[in-house]
N, C-alpha and C positions, 0 to 999 in steps of 0.2 A: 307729377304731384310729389311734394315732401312729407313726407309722415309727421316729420318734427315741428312743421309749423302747420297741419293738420289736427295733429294732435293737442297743440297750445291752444290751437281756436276754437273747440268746440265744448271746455269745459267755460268760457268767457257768457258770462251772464249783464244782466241791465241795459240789456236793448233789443229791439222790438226784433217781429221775426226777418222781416226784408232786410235791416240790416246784417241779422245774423245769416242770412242768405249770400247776400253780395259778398260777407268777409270768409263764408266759406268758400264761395265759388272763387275767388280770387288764393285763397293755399290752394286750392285744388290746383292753379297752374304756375304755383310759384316754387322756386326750388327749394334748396335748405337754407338759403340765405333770403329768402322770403322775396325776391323779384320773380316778379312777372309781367305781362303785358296785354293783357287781355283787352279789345277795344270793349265799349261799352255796347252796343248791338249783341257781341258776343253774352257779357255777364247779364242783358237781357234775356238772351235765348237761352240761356242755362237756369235762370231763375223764374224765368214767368213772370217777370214783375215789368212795369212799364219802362220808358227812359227816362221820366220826370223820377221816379220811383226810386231806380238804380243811381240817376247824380244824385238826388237828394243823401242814398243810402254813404255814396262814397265821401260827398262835404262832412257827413256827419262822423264817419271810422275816421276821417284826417285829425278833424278838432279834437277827438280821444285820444290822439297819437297812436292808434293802430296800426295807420295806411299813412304813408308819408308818396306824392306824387311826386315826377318828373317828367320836365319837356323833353323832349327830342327835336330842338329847332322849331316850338311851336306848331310841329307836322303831328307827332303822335305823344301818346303819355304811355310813360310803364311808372310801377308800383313796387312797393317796398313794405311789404307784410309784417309789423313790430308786435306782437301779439305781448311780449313782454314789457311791451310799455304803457299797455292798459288799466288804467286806474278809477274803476269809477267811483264819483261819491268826494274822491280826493281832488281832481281836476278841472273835470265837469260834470254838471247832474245828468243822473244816466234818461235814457231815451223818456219822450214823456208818455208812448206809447209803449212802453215795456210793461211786461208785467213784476208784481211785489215780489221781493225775495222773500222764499220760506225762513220760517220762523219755529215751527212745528219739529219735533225730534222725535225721532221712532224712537218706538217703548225698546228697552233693553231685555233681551231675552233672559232667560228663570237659568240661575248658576247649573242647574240639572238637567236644563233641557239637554236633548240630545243633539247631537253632532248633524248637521247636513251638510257639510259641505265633505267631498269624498275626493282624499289625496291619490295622486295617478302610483300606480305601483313602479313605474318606473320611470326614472330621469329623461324628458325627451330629447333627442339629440340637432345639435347645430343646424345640421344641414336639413331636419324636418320641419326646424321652427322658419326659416329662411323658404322653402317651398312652400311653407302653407301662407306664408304673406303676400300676397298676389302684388301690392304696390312695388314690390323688391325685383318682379319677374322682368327683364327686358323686354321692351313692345317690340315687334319687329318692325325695319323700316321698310316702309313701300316706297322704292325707291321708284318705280314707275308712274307711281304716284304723282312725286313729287316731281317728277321731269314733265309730267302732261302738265300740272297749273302749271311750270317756266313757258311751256312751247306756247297754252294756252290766254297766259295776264301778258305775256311779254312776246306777241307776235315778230316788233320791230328790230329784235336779236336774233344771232344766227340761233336756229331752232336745233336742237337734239335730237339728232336719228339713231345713233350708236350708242347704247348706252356699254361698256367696255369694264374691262375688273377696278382698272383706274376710276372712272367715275364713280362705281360703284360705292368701291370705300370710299370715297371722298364722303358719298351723300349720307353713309353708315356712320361714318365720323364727326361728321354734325350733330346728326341725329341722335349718337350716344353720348354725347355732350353734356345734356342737361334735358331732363325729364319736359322741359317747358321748350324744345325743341320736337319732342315728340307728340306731336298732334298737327295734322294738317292746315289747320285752322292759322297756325306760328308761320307755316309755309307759305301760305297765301298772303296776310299780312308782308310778311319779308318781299317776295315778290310784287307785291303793290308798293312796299318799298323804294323798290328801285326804279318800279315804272314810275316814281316822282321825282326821281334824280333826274335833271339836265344833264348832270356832268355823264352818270352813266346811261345814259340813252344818247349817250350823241348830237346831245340837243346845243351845245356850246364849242366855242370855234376852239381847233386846238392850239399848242405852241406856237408862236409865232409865224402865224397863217397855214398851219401843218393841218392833215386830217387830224378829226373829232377824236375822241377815244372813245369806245361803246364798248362794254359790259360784257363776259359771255359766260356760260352754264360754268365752263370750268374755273375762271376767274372768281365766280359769285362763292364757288362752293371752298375755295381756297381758305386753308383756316384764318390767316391774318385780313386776309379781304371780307370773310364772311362776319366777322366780329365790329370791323368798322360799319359796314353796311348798316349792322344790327342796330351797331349805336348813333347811328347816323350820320356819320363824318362827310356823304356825300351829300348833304341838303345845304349846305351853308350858300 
């Protein structure tokens, strides 16, 4: 989760509550540069709201310029969270199920009243404000985790019995990458990934009538390998 474009999205008004649902649940798993990838079943199960519900929600954040989409080969779609490009009123009229902007201004308190709000006696320090922000804490990775979906979505690869200090960082290394890497949910996708590639499953004849090339745990987890994968260079 990014804070910075969590934070952009929740003072955004003139649209209904499922939209303002989808566009939260969507910073929830985007970084600070506002991508992310969530399929849609997912921004279902996190909002309660149907499938008709959530694409309707998502056409409708595009044409605001909020949510700017992207293929991946036609195979999947990731997102591009603009909360600074939100204009309502200017570009398009805002939702027709939204509700009116206030209008009404609270009364200004009497020059005499007295003081309630109460200043802390002392300055609080860096390193408290940083511990009490729970988004700022590292998740750990379960890295056992993540090796059971590989043995488990992608049976037709050599499967992982050792997991060793090597792999480990490798899957640590990912994993602290980008906050939208941390969730299993990123994990499983990725790995249905690859079980859609021909090229890495083996599924295509190799160099000049040579063996196939096929995929393995440590290949996948490789940082320049894991990033094409990500972006899909093996579906073409």
């Amino acid at each position: 989760m990014s804070t910075i474009i969590m934070t952009a999205c929740w003072p955004l008004q003139s649209m209904s509550p499922a939209q303002k649902a989808v566009l939260i649940s969507l910073a929830d798993n985007a970084n600070d540069e506002g991508v992310c990838w969530p399929s849609v079943s997912r921004i279902c199960e996190r909002t309660c709201l149907s499938e008709r519900a959530v694409r309707n929600a998502l056409r409708w954040l595009e044409e605001v310029k909020l949510l700017t989409s992207h293929q991946r080969n036609g195979r999947s779609t990731w997102y591009t969270v603009t909360p600074a490009s939100y204009a309502p009123g200017s570009k398009c009229p805002p939702a027709p199920d939204a509700p009116p902007p206030r209008h009404d201004v609270p009364p200004t308190p009497a020059p005499d009243a007295p003081r309630t709000v109460k200043e802390p006696s002392i300055e609080p320090s860096k390193d408290a404000c940083v511990s009490a922000d729970p988004s700022r804490r590292k998740r750990p990775c379960p890295v056992q985790a993540i090796v059971d979906l590989f043995n488990e979505m992608l049976p037709e690869l050599p499967a992982v019995v050792l997991i060793n200090k090597g792999r480990k960082a490798s899957v640590k290394a990912r994993w602290d990458e980008s906050e939208v890497h941390q969730d299993l949910g990123f994990w499983r996708e990725f790995f249905e990934s690859v079980h859609n590639s021909d090229f890495l499953m083996g599924r295509t004849q190799g160099r000049n009538g040579g063996k196939p090339f096929r995929a393995s745990f440590d290949w996948l987890i490789a940082a320049s390998n894991f990033v094409k994968v990500v972006e899909g260079n093996y579906h073409a």
